[in-house]
C-alpha positions as CSV (number, residue, x, y, z in Angstrom):
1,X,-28.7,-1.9,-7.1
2,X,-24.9,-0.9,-6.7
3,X,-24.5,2.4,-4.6
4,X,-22.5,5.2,-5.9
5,X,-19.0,5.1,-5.2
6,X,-18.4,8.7,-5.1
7,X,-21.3,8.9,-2.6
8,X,-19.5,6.2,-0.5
9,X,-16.3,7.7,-0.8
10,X,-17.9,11.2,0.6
11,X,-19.6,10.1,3.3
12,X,-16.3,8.0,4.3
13,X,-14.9,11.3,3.8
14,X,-17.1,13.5,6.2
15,X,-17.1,10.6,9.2
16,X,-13.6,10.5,9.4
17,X,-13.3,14.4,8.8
18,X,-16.1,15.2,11.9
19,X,-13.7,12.6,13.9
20,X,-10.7,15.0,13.5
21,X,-8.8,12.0,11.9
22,X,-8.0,13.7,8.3
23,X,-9.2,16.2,5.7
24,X,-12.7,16.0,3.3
25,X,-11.3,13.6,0.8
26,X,-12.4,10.0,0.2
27,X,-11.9,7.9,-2.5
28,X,-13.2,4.6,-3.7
29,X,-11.7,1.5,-5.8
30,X,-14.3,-0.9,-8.7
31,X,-14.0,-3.4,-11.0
32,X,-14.5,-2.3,-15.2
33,X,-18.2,-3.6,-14.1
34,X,-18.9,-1.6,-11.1
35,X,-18.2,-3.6,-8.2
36,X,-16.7,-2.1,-5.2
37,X,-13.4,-3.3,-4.1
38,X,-12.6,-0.5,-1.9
39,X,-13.7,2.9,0.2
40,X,-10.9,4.8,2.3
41,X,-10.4,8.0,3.2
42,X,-7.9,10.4,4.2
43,X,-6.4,9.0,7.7
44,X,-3.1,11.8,7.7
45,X,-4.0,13.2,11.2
46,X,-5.1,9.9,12.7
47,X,-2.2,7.9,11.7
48,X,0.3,10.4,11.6
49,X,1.1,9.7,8.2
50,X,1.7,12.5,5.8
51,X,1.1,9.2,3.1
52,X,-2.3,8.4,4.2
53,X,-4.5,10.0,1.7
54,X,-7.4,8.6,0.4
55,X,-6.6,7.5,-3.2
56,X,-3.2,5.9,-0.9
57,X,-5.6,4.1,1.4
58,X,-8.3,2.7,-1.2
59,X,-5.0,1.4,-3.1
60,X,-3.6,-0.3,-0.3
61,X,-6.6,-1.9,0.8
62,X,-7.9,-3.1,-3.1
63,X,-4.9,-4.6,-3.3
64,X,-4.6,-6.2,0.1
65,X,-8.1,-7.6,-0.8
66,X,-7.5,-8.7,-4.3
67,X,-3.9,-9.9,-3.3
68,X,-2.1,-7.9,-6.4
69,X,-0.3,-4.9,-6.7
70,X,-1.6,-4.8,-10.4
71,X,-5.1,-3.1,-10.7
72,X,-4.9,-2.8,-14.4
73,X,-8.7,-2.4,-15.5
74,X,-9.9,-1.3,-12.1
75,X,-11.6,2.5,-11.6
76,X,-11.1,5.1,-9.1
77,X,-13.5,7.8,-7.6
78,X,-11.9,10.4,-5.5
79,X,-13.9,13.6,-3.7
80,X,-10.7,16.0,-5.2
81,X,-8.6,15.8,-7.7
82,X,-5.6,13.3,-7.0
83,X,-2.6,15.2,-5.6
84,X,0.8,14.2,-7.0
85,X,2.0,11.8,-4.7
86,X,-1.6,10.3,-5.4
87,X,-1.4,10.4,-9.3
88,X,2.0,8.7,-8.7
89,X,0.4,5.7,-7.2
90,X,-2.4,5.4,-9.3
91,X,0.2,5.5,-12.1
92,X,2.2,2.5,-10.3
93,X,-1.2,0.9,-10.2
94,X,-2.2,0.8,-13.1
95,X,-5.3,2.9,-13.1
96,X,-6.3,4.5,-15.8
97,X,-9.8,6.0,-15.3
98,X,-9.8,8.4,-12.5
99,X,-13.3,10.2,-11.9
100,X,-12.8,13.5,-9.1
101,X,-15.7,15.8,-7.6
102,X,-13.5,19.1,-7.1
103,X,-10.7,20.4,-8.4
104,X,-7.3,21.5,-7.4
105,X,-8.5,25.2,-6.5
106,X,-11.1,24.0,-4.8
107,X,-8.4,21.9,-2.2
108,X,-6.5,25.1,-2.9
109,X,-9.3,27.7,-1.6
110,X,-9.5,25.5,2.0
111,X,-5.5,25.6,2.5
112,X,-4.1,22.4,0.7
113,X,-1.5,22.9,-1.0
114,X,-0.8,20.8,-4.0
115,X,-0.2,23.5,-6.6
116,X,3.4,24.3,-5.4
117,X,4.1,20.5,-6.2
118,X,3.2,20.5,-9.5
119,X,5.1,23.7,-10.4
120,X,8.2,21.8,-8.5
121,X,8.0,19.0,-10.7
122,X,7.4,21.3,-13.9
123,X,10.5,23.5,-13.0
124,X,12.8,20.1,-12.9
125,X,12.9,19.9,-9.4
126,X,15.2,22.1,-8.8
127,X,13.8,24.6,-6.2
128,X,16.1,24.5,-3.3
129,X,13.9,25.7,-0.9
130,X,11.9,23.1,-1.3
131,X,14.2,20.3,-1.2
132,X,18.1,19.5,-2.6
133,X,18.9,16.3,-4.3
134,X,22.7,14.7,-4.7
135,X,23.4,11.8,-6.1
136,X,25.2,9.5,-3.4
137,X,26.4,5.8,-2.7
138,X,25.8,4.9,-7.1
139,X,28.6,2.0,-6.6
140,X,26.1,0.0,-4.0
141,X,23.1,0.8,-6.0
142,X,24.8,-0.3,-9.3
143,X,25.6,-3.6,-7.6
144,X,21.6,-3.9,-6.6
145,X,20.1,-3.2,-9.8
146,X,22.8,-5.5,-11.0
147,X,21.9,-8.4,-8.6
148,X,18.1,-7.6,-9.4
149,X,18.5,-8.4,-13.5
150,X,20.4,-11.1,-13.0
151,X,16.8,-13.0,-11.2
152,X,15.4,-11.7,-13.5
153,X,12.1,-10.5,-11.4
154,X,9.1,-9.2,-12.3
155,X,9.1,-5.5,-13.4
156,X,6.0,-3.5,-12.0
């Protein structure tokens, strides 16, 4: 009998919450059929790494394990809703069922903060006081991206 991977990816959660090493989220990576590739949770405090979340972690590690960066057709289960930086990498992924025990105002209601992301991004970016873009250095960019068609790589 195959264990819940929302129940694994909570009680990855709470150990590695009670150990001061990150916040209440977990998250966990199966096949279309159910099989677990990967539990992680979130590891921010612990590795000093405001990128450690735990959709990042159960990425990183199904794909260490299944030696792709492609998990087309794969599932993930995540204790709250997927911040944006999250979504982004589930996106890059390739995962396209995401299942999530609380919501954003639940995260929101304990302190996190991923609310003021989403309204950056919906407002264009363009809130300087959150952060400034310019474009800078296009000529050696240019000549990369040139470089890069001409080996005509694979596109992911």
């Amino acid at each position: 009998m195959k264990k819940d991977p929302m129940i694994l990816a909570a009680k990855r959660a709470k150990k590695t919450m009670n150990e001061n090493k990150g916040g209440p989220f977990g998250a966990a990576i199966t096949d279309a059929e159910g099989n677990l590739i990967s539990v992680a949770s979130n590891l921010v405090l612990q590795k000093h790494d405001p990128t450690a979340h735990a959709e990042i972690m159960a990425i990183r590690a199904a794909c260490r394990k299944l030696g792709t960066h492609d998990l087309s057709g794969h599932i993930l289960y995540a204790t709250g809703y997927p911040c944006p930086m999250c979504l982004s990498a589930m996106i890059w992924a390739n995962i396209k069922v995401c299942y999530y025990a609380a919501d954003p105002k639940e995260a929101e209601k304990i302190g996190f903060r991923d609310d003021f992301i989403y309204k950056f991004i919906q407002k264009g970016c363009r809130d300087r006081k959150i952060m400034t873009f310019t474009q800078k250095g296009h000529d050696e960019a240019a000549g990369l991206y040139a470089e890069y068609a001409l080996k005509e790589k694979e596109i992911y």
